[in-house]
N, C-alpha and C positions, 0 to 999 in steps of 0.2 A: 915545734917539736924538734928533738934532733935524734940521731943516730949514730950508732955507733956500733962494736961487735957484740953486744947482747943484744940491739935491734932498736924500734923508735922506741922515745920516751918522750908524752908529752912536758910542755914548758908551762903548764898553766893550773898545776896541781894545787888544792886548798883555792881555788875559786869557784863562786857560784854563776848560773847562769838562767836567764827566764826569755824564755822562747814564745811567742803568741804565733800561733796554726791558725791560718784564718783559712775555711775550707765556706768552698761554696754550695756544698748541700751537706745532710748530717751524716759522716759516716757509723755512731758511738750509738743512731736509735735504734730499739728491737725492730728486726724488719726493714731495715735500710735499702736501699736501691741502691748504695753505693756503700757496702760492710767496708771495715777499716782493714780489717785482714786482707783486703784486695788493692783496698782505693789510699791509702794513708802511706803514700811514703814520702811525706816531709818529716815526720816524728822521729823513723828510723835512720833516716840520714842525717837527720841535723844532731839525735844523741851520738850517732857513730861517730860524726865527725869529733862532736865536743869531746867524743871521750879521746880521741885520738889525740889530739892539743893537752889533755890530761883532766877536763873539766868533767867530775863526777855528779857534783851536784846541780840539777839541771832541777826549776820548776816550769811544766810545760803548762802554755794557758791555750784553750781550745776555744774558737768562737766559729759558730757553724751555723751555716743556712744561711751565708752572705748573700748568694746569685740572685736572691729575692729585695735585694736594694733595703733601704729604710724602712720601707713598707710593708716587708715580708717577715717573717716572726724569725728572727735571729736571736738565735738562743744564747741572747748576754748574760742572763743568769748564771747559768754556769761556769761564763769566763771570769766573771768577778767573784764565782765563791773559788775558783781556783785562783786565780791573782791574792787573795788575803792570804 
């Protein structure tokens, strides 16, 4: 980024960016133990940040219910319809 006297301006305008969230339990199901309104703040820091550097376009890929290893029902589905 840099700055100046109108203030920062990111360096990284016109790129894209794709972010994979790997969260250890769900925060996105109805009824969560852990709601994303409370528990998710990898999403909002890493867009602040991106935007901050100037990167607008951000696709975020969410994969949840890691804690439960291989074994546990990790909701890959969803990260590969967001990843296309």
């Amino acid at each position: 980024f840099t700055f100046d006297a109108s203030g920062f301006a990111g360096k990284l305008a016109g790129k894209k960016a794709a972010v994979v969230y790997a969260r250890g339990l769900a925060y996105q199901a109805p009824g969560s133990f852990t709601p994303a309104a409370e528990f998710d703040l990898q999403r909002p820091y890493m867009e602040t940040w991106l935007k901050f550097v100037g990167v607008t376009d951000v696709a975020g890929i969410v994969v949840e219910r890691t804690l439960f290893g291989p074994d546990g029902k990790v909701d890959r589905s969803r990260a590969i319809d967001e990843a296309r």
